[in-house]
C-alpha positions as CSV (number, residue, x, y, z in Angstrom):
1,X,-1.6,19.7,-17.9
2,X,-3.8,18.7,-14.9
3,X,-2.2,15.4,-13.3
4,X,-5.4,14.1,-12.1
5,X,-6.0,11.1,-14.3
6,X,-3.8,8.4,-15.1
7,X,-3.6,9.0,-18.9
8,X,-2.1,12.4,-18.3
9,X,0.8,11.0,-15.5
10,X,1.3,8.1,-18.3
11,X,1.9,11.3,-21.1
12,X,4.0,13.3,-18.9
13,X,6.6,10.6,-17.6
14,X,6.5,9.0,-21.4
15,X,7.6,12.7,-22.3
16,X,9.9,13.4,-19.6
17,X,12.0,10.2,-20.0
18,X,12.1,10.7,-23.7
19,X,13.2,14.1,-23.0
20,X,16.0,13.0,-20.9
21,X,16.8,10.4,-23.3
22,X,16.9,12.9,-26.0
23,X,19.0,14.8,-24.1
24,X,21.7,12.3,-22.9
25,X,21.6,10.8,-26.1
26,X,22.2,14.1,-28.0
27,X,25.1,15.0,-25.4
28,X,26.6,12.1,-26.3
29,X,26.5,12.1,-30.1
30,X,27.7,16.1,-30.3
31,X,30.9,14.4,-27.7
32,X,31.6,11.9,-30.1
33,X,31.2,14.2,-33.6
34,X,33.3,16.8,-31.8
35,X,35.9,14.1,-30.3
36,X,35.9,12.1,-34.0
37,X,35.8,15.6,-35.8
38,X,39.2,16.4,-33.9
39,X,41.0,13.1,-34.2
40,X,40.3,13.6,-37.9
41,X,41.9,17.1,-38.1
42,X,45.0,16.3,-36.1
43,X,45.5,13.1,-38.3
44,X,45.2,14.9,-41.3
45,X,47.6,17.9,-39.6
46,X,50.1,15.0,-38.9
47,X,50.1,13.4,-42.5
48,X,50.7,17.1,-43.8
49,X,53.4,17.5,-41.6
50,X,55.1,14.2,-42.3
51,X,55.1,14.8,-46.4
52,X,56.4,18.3,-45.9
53,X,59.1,16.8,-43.4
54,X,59.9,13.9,-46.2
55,X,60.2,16.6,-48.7
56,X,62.7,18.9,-46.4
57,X,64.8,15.9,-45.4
58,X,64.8,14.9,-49.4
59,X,66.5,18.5,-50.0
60,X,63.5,20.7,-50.6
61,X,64.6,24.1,-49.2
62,X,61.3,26.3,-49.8
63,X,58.0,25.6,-50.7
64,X,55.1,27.6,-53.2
65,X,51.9,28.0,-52.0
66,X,50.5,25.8,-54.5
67,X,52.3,22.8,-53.4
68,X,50.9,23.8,-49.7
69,X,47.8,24.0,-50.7
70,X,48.2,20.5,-52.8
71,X,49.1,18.6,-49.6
72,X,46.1,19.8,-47.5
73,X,44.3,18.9,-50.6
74,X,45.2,15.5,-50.1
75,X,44.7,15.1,-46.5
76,X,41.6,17.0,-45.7
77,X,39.7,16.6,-49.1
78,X,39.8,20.3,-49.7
79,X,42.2,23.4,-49.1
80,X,41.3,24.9,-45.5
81,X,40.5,28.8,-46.2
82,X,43.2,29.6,-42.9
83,X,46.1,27.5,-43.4
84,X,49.2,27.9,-41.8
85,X,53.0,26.6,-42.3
86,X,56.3,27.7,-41.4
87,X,59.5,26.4,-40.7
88,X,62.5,26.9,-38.1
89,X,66.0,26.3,-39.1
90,X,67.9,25.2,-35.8
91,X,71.0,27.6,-36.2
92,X,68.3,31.0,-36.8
93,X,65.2,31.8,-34.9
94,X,64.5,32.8,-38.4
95,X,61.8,31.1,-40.0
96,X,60.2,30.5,-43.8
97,X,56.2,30.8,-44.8
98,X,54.8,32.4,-42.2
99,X,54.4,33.7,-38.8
100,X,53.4,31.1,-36.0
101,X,54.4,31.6,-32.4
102,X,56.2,28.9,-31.3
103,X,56.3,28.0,-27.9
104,X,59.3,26.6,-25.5
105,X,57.2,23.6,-24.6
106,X,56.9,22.5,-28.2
107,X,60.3,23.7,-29.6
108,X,61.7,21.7,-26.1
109,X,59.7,18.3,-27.5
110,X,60.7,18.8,-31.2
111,X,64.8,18.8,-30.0
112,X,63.8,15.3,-28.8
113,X,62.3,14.7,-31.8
114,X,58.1,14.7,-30.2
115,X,55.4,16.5,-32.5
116,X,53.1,18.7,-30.1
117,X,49.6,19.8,-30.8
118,X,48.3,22.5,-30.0
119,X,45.1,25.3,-30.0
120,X,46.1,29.1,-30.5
121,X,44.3,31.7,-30.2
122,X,44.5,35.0,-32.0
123,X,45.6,34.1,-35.5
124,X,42.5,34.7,-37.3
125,X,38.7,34.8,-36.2
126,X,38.7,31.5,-35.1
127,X,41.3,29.1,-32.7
128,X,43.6,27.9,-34.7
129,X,44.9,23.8,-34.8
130,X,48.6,23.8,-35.1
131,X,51.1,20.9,-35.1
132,X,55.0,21.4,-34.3
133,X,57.0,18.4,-35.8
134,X,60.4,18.0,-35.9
135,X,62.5,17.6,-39.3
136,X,64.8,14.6,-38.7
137,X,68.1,14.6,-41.2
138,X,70.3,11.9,-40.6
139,X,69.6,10.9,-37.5
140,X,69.3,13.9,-35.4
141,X,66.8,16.9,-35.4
142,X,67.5,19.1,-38.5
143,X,64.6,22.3,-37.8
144,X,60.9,22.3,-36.6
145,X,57.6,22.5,-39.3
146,X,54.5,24.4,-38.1
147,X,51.4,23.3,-39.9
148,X,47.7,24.3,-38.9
149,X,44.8,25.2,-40.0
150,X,41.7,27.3,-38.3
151,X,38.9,25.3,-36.4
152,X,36.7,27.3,-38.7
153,X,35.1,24.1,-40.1
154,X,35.1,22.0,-37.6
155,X,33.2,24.5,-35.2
156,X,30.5,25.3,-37.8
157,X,29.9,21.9,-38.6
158,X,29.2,21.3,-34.7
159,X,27.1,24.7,-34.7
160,X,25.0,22.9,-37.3
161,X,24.7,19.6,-35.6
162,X,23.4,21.7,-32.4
163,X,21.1,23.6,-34.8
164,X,19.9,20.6,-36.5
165,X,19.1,19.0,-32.3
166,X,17.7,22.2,-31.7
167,X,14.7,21.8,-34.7
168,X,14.3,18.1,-33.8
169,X,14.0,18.3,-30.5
170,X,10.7,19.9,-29.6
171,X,9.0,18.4,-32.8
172,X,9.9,15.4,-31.6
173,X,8.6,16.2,-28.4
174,X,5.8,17.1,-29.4
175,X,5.0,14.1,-31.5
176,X,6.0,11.7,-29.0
177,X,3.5,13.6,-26.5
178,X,0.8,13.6,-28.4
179,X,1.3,9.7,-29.6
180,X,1.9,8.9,-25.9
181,X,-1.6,11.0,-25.7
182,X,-3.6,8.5,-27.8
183,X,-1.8,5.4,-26.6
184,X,-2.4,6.1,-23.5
185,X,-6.0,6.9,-24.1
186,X,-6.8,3.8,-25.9
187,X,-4.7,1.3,-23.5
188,X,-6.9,3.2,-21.1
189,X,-10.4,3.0,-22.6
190,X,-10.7,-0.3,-21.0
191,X,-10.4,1.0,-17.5
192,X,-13.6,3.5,-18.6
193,X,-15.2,0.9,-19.5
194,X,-14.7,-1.1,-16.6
195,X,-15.4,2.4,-15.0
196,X,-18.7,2.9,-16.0
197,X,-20.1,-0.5,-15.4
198,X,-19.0,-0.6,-11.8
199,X,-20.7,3.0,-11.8
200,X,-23.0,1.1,-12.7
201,X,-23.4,-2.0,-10.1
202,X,-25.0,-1.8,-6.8
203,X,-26.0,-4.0,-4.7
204,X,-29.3,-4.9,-6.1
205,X,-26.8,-5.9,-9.6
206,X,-23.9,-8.0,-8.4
207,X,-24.6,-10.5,-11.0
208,X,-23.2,-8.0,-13.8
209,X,-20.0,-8.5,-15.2
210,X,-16.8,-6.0,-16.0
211,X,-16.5,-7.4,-19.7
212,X,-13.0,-7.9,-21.2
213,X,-11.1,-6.8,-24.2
214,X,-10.1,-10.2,-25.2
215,X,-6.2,-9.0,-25.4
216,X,-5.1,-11.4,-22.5
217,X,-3.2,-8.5,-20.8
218,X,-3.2,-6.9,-17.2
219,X,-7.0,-5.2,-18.3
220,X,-7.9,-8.2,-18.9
221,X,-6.5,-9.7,-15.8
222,X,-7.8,-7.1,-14.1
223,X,-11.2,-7.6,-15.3
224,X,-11.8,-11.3,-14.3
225,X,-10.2,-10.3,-10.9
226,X,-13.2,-7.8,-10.5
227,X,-15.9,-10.0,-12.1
228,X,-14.3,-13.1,-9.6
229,X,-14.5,-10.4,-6.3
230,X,-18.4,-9.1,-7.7
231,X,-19.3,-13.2,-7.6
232,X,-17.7,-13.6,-4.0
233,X,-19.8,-10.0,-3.4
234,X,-22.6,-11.5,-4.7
235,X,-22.8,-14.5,-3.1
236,X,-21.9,-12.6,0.7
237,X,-24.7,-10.3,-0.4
238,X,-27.1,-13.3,-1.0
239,X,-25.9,-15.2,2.3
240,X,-26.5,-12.1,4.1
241,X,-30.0,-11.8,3.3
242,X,-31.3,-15.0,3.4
243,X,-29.5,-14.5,7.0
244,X,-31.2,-12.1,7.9
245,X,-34.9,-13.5,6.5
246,X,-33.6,-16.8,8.2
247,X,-33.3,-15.1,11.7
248,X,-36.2,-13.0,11.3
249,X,-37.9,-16.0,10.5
250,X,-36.8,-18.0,13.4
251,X,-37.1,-15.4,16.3
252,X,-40.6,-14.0,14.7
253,X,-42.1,-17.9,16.2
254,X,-41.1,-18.1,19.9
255,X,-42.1,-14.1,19.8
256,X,-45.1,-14.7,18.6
257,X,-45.6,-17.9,20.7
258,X,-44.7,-15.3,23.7
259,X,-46.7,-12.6,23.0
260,X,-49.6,-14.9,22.8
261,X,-49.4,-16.6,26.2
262,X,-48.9,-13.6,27.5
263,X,-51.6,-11.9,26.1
264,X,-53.9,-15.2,27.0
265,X,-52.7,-14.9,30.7
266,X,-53.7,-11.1,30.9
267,X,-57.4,-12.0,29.4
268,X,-59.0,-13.1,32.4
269,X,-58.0,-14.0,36.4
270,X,-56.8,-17.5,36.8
271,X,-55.4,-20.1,39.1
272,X,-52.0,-20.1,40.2
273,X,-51.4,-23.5,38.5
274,X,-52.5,-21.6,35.3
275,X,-50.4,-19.0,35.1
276,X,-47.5,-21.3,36.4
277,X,-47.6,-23.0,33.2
278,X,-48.0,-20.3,30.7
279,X,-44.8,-19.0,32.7
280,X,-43.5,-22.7,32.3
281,X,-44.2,-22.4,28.5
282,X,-42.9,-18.5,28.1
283,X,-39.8,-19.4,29.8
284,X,-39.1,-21.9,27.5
285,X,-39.8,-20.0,24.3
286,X,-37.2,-17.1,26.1
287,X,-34.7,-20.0,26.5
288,X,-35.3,-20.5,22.5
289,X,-34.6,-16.9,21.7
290,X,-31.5,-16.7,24.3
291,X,-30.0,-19.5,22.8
292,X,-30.8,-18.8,18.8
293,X,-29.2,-15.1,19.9
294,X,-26.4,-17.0,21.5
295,X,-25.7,-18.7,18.4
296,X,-25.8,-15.9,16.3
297,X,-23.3,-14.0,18.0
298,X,-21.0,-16.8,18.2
299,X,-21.1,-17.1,14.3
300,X,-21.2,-13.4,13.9
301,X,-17.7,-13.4,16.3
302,X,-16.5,-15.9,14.3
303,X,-16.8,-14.3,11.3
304,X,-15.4,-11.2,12.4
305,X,-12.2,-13.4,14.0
306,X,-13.2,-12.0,17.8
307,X,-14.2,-15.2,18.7
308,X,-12.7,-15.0,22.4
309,X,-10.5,-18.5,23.0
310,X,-9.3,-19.0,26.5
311,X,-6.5,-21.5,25.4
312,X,-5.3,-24.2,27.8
313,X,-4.3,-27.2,27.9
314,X,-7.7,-29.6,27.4
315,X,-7.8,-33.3,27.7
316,X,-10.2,-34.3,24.9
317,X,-10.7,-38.0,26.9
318,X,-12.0,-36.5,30.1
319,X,-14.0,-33.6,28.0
320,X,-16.3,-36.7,26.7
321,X,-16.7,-38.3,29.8
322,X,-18.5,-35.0,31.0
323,X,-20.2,-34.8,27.9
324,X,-21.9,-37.8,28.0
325,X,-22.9,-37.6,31.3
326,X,-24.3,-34.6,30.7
327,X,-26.4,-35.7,27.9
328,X,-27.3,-39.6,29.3
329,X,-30.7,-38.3,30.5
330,X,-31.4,-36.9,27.0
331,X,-30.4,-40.2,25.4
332,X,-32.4,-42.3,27.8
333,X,-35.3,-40.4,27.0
334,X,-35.2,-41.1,23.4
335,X,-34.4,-44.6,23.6
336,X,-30.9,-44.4,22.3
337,X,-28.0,-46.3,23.3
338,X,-24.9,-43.4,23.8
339,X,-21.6,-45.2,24.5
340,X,-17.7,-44.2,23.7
341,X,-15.7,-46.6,22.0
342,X,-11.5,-46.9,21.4
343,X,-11.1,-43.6,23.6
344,X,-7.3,-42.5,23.5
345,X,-5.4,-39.9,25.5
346,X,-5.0,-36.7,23.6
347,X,-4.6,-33.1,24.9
348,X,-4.9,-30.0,22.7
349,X,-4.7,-26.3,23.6
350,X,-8.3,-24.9,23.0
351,X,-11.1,-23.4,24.8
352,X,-13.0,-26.4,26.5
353,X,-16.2,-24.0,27.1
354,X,-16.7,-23.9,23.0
355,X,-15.1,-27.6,23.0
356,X,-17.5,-28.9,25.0
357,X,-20.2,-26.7,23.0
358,X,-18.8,-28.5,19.8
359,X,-19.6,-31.9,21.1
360,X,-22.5,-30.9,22.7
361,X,-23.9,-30.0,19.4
362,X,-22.9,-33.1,17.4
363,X,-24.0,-35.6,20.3
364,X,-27.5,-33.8,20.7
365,X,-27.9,-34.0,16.7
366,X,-27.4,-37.7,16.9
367,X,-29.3,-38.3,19.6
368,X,-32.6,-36.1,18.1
369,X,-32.4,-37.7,14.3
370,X,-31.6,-41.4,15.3
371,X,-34.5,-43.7,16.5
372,X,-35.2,-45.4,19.5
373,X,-33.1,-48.2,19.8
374,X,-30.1,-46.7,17.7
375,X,-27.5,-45.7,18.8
376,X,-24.6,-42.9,19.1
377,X,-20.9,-43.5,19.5
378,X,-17.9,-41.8,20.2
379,X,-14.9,-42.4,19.0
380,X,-11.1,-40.4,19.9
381,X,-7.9,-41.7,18.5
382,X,-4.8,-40.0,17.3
383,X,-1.9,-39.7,14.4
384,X,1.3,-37.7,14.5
385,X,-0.1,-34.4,14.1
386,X,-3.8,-34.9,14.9
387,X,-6.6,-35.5,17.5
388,X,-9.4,-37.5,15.5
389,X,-12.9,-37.4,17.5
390,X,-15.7,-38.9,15.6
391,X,-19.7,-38.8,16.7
392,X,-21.4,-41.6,14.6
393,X,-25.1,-42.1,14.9
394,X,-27.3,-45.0,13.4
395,X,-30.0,-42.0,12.4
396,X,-32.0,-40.6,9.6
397,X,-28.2,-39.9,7.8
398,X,-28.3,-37.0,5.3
399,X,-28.4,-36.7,1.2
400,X,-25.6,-36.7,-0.2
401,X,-26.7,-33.7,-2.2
402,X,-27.1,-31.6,1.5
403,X,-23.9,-32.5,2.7
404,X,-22.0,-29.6,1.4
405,X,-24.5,-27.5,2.4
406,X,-25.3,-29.2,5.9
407,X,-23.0,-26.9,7.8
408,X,-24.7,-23.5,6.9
409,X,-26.9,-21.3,9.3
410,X,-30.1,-21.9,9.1
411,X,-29.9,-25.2,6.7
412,X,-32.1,-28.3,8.0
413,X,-32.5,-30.7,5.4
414,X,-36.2,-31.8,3.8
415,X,-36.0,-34.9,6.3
416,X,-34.9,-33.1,10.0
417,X,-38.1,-30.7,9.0
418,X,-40.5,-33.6,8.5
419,X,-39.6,-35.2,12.1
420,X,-40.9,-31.8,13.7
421,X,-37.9,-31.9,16.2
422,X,-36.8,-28.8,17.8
423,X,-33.6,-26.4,16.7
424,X,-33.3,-23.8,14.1
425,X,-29.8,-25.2,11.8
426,X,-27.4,-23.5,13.7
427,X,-25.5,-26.4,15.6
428,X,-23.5,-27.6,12.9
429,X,-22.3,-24.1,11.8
430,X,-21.4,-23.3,15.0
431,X,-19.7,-26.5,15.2
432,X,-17.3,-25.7,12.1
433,X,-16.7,-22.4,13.3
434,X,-15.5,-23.8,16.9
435,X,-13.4,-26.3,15.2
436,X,-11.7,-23.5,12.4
437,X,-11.0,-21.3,15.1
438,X,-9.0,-24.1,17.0
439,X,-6.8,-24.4,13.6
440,X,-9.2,-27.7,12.8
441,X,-11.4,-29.3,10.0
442,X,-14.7,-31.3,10.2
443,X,-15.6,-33.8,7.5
444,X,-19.4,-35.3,7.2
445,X,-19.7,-39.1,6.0
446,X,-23.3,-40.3,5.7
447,X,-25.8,-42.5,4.0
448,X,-30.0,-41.9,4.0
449,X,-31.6,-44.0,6.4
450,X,-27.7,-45.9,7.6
451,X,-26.2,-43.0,10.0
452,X,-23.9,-40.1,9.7
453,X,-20.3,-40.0,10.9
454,X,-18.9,-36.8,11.9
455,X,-15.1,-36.4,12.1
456,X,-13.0,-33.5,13.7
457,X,-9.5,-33.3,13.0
458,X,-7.9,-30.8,16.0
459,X,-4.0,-30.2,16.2
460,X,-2.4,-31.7,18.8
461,X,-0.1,-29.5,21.7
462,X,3.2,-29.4,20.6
């Protein structure tokens, strides 16, 4: 039997440990016939024994056959075809019925008055059961009966038992192979099932399902888990895609804003002024690209969980005072008022390059979607476990229907389109992933045309 499919390793342990069982089990019931067989014998041996003992002591000196035979009658249910008696008178090595050797060992236990049993060969085609017990008269030890009786019975009935194990056991086998066959094949006709429709699934298809039995067992179990993995399949696959549509989408513009300003300056000679500012205005379209490339592998690093972290000690109060004095100009220019507000000390263990990115990114969103005259604040506190840094802006805010989905690549929402600023959605994605990777979370609050309020939980160094 080939042991390539699961059904067939299922059959042959199913077999194999009802073969062993079988066997144990059949071992031990042909120990316990031939133990309780034996105890039976010798019991009925010692009643035989005993009446014959009771009739000497009563003054019986010989005894017919027929009143032999009568005794085993009663004891065994039947007359033995070997049965054996004699008896030993103490003052003669004579003896009366028969010829059974007796040995020193049981004559030396029947002078003290101890029956002995024992197994003789050589009286008769089979071993012979024979019990010595000791005729007491008045106290002391009067002469010695030998009763027995072959083993004749006894051993064919065990011969029988073994025959009768013998025809059982490989129909039996063979039964219970054959029913652990087709239980095994039907328990297992789910799995084909399940088989052939993930043959079937590719990844044009993750929407199919693995359908179940409806028994509520490990199949079935085993079926949702699969239909749960092809939704979280489908839904990579999906992401993936529009991915990749998304940055095709986004690095097809500044190309094609490239190409043509390049293609303009080679047309015709110009001044130097003129091809200074198509330079200008290529160099800026390259600083798109570098950075939308930047951001991408970032988020691609992050994904994968290479995101490099050069861990040290960073004081979050001093990191926003750079911040903002890096950004002031951009504020200035947009009219918005940018100013820090209940600013605690707090130091975590984190990467202040990306840290700095992080702010960077929520600052410079607040700044481009809040109108002149608003204004953005900052805002750093801590609890016991926590550094809380929260960027509020007086902006555009954001639906609450797009703020589960604010923080994916690529995702600008209907309003940030309409205001024609620059950026292609990937600052708030990066953000999350900065702050998961330093062990944080970041929580969005925000209300259309009130402001948003953006909170970063970061652990604090221990």
């Amino acid at each position: 039997m080939p042991f390539t499919t699961i059904r067939a390793r299922l059959t042959f342990w199913y077999t194999s440990l009802l073969t062993l069982s079988f066997l144990v089990l059949g071992g031990t019931g042909y120990g316990l016939l031939s133990y309780t067989l034996s105890q039976e014998s010798d019991a009925a041996l010692r009643g035989v024994a005993q009446t014959l003992a009771e009739r000497v002591g009563g003054g019986a000196e010989t005894f017919i056959p027929a009143e032999i035979d009568e005794v085993f009658r009663r004891f065994f249910g039947f007359s033995p075809l070997e049965h054996y008696f004699q008896r030993f008178l103490p003052e003669s090595s004579s003896s009366r019925g028969g010829k059974l050797p007796l040995s020193e060992q049981a004559l030396k236990n029947a002078s003290r008055g101890i029956p002995t049993f024992e197994t003789l060969e050589g009286l008769g085609p089979y071993p012979a059961r024979v019990l010595t017990w000791p005729v007491v008269k008045a106290g002391r030890v009067s002469g010695v009966l030998q009763v027995g009786m072959s083993r004749e019975n006894l051993d064919k009935t065990l011969r029988r038992f073994l025959w009768i194990m013998a025809g059982i056991f490989p129909v039996a086998l063979i039964l219970a192979g054959g029913g652990g066959w087709v239980l095994a094949r039907k328990a297992l006709r789910p799995v084909d099932r399940m088989t052939e429709t993930a043959r079937r699934i590719s990844a044009e298809h993750l929407d199919r399902q693995v359908r179940e039995s409806g028994a509520g067992d490990e199949l079935d179990r085993l079926a949702r888990t699969l239909n749960e993995m092809l939704g979280r399949l489908n839904v990579a696959f999906q992401e993936a895609r529009q991915f990749s549509a998304d940055a095709s989408h986004e690095l097809q513009t500044p190309l094609t804003v490239l190409k043509g300003e390049i293609e303009v300056g080679l047309r015709s000679p110009r001044r130097p002024e003129e091809y200074q500012a198509i330079l200008r205005s290529a160099l800026e379209e390259t600083d798109r690209i570098a950075r939308l490339v930047e951001g991408l592998l970032l988020l691609s690093r992050s994904d994968a969980g290479v995101l490099r972290m050069d861990r040290r000690p960073v004081d979050l109060k001093n990191l926003i005072e750079g911040v903002i004095h890096q950004v002031k100009p951009l504020a200035e220019s947009h009219s918005v008022k940018l100013q820090t507000r209940s600013v605690e000390l707090a130091q975590i263990q984190g990467d202040p390059d990306h840290l700095r990115r992080l702010l960077l990114n929520l600052v410079d969103n607040g700044i481009k979607y809040t109108q002149p005259g608003g204004s953005v604040e900052i805002f750093l506190r801590r609890d016991e476990k926590f550094a809380i840094l929260q960027v509020s802006d007086t902006g555009i805010g954001i639906p609450e229907e797009d703020q589960e989905t604010v923080f994916r690549r690529f995702y600008r929402t209907a309003a940030a389109r309409a205001r024609g600023e620059s950026g292609v959605g990937l600052g708030l994605a990066i953000a999350r992933s900065i702050v998961e990777a330093h062990g944080g979370r970041i929580e969005v609050r925000s209300a259309v045309g009130k402001g948003s309020h953006f909170t970063i939980f970061l652990p604090l160094s221990t």
